[in-house]
LUMTI-254860 format. One record per residue (C-alpha): chain; x, y, z; residue in one letter. Coordinates in pm, 1 decimal. Each point is the difference from the previous one (the first is absolute). Layout:
<recs>
- A,X,Y,Z,A
...
</recs>
This chain:
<recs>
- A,2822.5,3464.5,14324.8,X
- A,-120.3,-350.2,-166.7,X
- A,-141.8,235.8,-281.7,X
- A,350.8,240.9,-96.3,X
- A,172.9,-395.2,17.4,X
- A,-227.2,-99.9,-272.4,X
- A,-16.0,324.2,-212.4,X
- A,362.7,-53.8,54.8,X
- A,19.3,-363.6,-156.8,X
- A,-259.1,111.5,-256.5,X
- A,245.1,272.1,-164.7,X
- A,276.5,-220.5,1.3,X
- A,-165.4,-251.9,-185.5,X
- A,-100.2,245.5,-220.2,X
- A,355.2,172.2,-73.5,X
- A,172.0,-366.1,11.2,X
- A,-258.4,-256.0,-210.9,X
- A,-125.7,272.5,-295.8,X
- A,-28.5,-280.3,-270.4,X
- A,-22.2,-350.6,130.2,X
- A,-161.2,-172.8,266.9,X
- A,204.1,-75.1,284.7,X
- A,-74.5,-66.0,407.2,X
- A,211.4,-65.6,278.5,X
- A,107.0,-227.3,61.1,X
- A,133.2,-78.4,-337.7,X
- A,-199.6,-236.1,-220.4,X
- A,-28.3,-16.2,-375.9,X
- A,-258.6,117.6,-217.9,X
- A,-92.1,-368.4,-88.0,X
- A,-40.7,-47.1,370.3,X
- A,-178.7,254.2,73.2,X
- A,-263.1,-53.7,-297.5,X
- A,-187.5,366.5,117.1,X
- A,-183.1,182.3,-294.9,X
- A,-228.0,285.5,-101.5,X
- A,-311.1,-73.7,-194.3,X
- A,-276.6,301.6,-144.5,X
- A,-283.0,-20.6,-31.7,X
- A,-74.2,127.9,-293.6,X
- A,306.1,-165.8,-110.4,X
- A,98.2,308.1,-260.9,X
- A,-118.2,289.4,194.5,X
- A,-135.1,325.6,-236.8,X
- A,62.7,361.7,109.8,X
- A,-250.2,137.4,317.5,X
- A,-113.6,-374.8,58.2,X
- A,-33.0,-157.8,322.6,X
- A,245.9,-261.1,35.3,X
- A,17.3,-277.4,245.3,X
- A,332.9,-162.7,108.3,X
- A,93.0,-278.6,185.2,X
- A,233.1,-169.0,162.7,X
- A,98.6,-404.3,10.7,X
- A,279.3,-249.1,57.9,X
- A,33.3,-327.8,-96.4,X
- A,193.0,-61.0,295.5,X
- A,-100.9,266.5,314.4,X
- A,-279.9,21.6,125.9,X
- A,-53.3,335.3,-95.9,X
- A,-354.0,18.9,239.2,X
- A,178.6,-16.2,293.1,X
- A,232.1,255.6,-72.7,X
- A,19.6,382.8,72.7,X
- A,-17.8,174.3,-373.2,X
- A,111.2,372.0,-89.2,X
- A,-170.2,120.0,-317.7,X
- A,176.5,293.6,-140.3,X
- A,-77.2,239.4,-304.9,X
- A,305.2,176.2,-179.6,X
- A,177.1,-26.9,349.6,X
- A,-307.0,105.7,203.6,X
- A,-136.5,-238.7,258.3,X
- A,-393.7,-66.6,-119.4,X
- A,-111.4,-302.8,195.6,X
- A,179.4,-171.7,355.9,X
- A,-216.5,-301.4,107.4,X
- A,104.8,-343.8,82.6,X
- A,-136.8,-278.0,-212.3,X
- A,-134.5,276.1,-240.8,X
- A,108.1,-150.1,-327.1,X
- A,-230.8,205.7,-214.8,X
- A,90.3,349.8,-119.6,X
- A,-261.1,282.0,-189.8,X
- A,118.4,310.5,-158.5,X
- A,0.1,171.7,-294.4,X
- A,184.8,120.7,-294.5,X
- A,97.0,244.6,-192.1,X
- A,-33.8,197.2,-306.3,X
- A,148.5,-150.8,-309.8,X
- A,348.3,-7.9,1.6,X
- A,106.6,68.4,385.1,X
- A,163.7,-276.4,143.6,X
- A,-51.5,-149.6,376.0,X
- A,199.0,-227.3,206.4,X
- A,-225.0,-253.2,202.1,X
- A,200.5,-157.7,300.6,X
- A,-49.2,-246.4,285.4,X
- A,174.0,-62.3,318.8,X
- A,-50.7,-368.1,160.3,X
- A,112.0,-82.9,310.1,X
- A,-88.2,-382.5,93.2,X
- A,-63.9,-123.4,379.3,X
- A,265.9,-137.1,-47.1,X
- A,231.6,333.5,10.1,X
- A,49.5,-64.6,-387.2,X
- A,-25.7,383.5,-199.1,X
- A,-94.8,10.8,-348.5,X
- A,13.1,264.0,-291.1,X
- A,-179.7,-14.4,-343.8,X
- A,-86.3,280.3,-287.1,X
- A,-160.2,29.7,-319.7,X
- A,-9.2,318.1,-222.9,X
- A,-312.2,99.4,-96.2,X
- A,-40.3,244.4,-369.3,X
- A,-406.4,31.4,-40.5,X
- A,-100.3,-2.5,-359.6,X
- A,-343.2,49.4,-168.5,X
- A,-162.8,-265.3,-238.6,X
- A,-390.2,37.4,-83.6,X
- A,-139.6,-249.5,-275.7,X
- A,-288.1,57.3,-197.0,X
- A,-158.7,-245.4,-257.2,X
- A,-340.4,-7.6,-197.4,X
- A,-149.7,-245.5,-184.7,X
- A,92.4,55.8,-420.2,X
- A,-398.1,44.2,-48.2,X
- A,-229.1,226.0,-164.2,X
- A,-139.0,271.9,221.3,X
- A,-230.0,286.1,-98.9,X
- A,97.8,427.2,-2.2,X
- A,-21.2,155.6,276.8,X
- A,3.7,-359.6,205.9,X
- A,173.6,139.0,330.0,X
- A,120.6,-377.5,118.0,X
- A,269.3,-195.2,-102.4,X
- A,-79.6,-280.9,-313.6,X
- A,-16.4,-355.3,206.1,X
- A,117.2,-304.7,-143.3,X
- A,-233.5,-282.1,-137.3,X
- A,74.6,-387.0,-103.4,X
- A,221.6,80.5,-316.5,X
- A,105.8,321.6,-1.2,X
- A,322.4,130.6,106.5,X
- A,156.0,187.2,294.6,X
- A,199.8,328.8,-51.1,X
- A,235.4,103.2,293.1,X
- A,196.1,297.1,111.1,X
- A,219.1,69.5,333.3,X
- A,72.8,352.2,33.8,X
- A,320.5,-34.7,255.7,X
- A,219.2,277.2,162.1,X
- A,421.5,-109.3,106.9,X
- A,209.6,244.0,72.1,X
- A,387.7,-62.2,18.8,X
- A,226.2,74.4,303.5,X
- A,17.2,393.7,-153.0,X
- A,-353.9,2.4,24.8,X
- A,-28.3,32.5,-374.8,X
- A,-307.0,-196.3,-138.4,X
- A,20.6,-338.5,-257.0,X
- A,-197.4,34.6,-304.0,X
- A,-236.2,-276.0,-151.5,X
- A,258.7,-109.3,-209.7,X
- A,312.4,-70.7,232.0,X
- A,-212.8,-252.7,231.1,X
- A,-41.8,-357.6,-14.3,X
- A,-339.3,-170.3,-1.1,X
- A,-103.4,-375.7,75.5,X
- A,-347.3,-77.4,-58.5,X
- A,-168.3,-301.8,126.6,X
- A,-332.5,-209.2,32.3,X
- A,-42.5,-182.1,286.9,X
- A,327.9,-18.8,85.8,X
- A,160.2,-118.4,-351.4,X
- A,156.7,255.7,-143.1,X
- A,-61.6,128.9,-377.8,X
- A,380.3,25.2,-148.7,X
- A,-129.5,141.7,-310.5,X
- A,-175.6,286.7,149.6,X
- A,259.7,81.8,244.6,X
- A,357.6,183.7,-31.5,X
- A,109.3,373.5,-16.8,X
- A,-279.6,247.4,-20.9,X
- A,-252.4,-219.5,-72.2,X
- A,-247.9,228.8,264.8,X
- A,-326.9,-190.4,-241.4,X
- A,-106.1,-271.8,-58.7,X
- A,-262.8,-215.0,-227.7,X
- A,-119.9,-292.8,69.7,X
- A,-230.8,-248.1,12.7,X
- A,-316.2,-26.6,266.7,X
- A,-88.9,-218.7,228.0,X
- A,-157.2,-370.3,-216.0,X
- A,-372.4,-55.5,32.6,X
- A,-132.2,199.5,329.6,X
- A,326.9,6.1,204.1,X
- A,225.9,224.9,132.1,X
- A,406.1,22.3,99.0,X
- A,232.2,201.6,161.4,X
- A,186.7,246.2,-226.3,X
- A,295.8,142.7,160.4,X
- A,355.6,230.3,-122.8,X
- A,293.8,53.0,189.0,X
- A,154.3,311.3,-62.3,X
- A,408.9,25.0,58.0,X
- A,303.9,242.7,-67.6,X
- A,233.1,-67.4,-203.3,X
- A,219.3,-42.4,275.9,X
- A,-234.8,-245.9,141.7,X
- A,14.9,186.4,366.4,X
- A,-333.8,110.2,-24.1,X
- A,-334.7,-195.8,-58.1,X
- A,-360.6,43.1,16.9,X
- A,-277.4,-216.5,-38.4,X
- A,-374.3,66.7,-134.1,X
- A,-277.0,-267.3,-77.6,X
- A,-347.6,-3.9,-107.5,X
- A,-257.5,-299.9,-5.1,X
- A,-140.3,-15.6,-359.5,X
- A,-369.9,-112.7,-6.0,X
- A,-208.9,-113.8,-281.4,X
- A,-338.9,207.5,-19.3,X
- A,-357.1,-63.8,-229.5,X
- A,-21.8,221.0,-249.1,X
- A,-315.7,198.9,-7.8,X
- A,-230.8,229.6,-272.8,X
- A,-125.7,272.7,116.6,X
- A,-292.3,229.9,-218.9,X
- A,-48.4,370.8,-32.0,X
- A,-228.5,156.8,-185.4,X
- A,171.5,151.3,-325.3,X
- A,-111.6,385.9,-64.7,X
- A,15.8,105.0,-353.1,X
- A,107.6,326.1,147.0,X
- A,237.1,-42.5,311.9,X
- A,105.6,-352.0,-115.3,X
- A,62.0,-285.0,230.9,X
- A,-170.9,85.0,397.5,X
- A,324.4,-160.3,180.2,X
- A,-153.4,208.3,300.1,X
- A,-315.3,-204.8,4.0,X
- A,14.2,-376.9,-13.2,X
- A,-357.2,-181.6,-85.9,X
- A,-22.1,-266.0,273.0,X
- A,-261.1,-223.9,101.5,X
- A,-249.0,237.3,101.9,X
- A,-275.7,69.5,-260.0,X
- A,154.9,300.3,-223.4,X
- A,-231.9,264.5,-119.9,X
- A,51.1,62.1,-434.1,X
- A,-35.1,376.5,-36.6,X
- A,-98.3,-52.7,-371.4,X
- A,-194.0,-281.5,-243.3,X
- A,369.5,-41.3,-127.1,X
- A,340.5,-92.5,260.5,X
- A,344.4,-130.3,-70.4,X
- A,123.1,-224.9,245.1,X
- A,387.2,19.3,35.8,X
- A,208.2,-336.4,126.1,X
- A,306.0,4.2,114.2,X
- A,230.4,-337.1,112.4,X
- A,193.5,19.5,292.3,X
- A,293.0,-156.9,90.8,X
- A,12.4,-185.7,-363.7,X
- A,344.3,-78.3,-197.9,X
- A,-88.0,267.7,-267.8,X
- A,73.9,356.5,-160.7,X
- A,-329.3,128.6,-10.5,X
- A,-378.7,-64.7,29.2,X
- A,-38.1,-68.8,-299.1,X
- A,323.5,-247.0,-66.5,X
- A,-63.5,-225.7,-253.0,X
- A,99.6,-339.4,267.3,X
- A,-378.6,123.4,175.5,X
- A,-324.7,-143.9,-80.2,X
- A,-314.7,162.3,114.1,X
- A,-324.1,-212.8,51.8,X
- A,-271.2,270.0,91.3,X
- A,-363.0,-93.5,30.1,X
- A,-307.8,222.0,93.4,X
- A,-286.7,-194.4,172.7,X
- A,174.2,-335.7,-63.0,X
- A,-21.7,40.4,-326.1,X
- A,385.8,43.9,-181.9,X
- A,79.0,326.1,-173.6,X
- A,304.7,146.6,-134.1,X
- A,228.2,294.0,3.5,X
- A,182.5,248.6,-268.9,X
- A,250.5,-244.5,-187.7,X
- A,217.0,282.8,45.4,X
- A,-58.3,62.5,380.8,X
- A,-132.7,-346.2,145.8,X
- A,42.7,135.5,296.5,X
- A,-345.6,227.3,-15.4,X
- A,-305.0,-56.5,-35.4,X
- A,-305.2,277.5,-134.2,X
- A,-286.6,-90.4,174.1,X
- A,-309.0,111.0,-223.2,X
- A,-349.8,-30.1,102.2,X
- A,-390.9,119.9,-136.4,X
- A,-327.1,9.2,170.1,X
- A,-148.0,199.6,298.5,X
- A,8.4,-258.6,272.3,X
- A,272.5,-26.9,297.0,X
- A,199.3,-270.1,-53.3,X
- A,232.2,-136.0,230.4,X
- A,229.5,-273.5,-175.9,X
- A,359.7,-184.8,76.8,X
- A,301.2,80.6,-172.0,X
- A,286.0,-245.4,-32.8,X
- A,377.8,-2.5,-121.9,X
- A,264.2,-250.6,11.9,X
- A,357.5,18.4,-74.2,X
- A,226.5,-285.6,-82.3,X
- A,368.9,64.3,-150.2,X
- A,61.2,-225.0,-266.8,X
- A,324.8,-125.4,112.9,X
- A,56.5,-34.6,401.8,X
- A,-280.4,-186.2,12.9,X
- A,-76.6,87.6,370.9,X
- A,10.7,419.1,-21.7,X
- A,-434.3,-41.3,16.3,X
- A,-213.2,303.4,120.2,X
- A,-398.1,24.8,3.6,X
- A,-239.9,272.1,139.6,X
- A,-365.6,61.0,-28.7,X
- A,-243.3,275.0,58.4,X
- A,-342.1,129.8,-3.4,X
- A,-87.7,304.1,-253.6,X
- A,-338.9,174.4,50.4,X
- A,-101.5,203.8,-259.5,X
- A,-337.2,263.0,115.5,X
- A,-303.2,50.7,-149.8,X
- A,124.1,233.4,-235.8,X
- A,240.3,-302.1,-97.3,X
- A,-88.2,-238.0,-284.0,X
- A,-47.0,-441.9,74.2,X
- A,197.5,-185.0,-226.3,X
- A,368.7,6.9,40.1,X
- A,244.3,-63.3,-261.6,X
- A,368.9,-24.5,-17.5,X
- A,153.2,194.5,-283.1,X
</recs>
């Protein structure tokens, strides 16, 4: 019987308090000080969500709470202030409700509309990265960051928002960039991260409207650039496939071009003319093409194996702290020559 008497109260307060929170007896909303927070705050579509429930002024722990989804009842516990669930697709629209009813005989009612929307950010550092290089260019002290969020709204007739009709407000760390932000403005460029830090770089996304938002942030962090060497095939080109590393590497011929390419460095190309190249052979410095710094022919003459080091370094010109370095060892076999130039 105790349970059709509460269904019973439970549907009334449903038909009677649809947009405000209310109780019996009476109080005002001020009074009554009961809200519902989410975590995450702007919830995207298929997301689990969690809700809950406080008061300012009711002990809300001590109370018997009703959680309800679009008019179904979810969750009946008492002192259960917390709430999971999840939404849906993009564009559908839920009603999130609570029922409180104090020790004290006090019942309360509070809703929220939930509309899930989708917001993914993407950013890359505005670096040099090679063909074929299947990651994403990462930002080093200087350079710049480019950033896209690809976001999907859709209006009460389920139709979608283009790029164009939203509004976007960037921010770093908080502190929003005015001059990035505003209608359409779905990229951004800016600067990195000073000396070896990082920040938080964050867009809200909202209708025009302004009853829908979404939220997407990234943490930007400053990486080393590197050089990496291939060997150079006067045939098949550049051997992106095939990095030389720090193990000895075997010279097919008495003659090799040795292929380096910056990583991660504020430039167009390899060859940009903001690089310097310091290469050395056996200690000893050597240089490349004036044309293509960036490699080195390796020539050598005798029949003796040799095994010798190989050194490049890269510094750019102008951001003084973009600094890569990498050595190896070359061995070059009997049929090989022993005295290695750089051409």
């Amino acid at each position: 019987m105790r349970f059709f008497l509460y269904a019973g109260l439970v549907f009334v307060l449903l038909i009677s308090f649809q947009n405000t929170t209310y109780a019996q007896p009476i109080n005002s909303l001020d009074e009554i000080g009961i809200s519902i927070n989410l975590s995450p705050e702007l919830p995207q579509s298929n997301q689990e969500v969690t809700a809950t429930v406080s008061s300012s002024n009711e002990n809300v722990r001590t109370a018997t709470i009703v959680w309800l989804l679009d008019d179904e009842v979810r969750q009946q516990k008492a002192g259960d202030v917390n709430f999971k669930f999840t939404t849906g697709d993009v564009g559908s629209s839920q009603q999130l409700r609570v029922l409180i009813k104090t020790a004290t005989g006090a019942v309360f009612t509070k809703s929220i509309a939930i509309t899930p929307v989708k917001a993914t950010l993407f950013w890359e550092g505005d670096t040099y990265v090679p063909p074929f290089y299947e990651g994403r260019p990462l930002y080093s002290s200087g350079s710049s960051i480019r950033a896209e969020v690809l976001a999907e709204f859709r209006n009460s007739e389920g139709e979608a928002y283009s790029d164009s009709e939203l509004i976007y407000t960037w921010s770093k760390n908080g502190t929003v960039l005015g001059s990035l932000s505003g209608i359409g403005a779905n990229t951004l460029l800016t600067a990195g991260p000073k000396f070896f830090g990082d920040y938080i770089l964050s867009v809200e996304i909202t209708t025009p409207d302004g009853l829908q938002r979404a939220q997407s942030a990234a943490r930007v962090t400053t990486q080393t650039p590197q050089v990496v060497l291939y060997e150079k095939n006067p045939l098949t080109g550049v051997q992106y496939h095939s990095a030389i590393t720090n193990k000895p590497f075997f010279a097919e011929s008495s003659q090799i071009e040795v292929q380096a390419i910056p990583y991660f460095m504020n430039v167009r190309n390899e060859n940009d003319e903001n690089l310097l190249y310091s290469w050395a052979i056996n200690g000893i410095e050597v240089f490349g093409s004036q044309i293509t710094p960036s490699v080195l022919t390796i020539q050598l003459s005798g029949d003796a194996d040799v095994t010798t080091p190989v050194s490049v370094a890269i510094d750019h010109r102008i951001d003084l702290l973009q600094t890569a370095q990498s050595t190896f060892n070359i061995v070059f076999e009997r049929s090989a020559r022993n005295s290695l130039f750089g051409l």
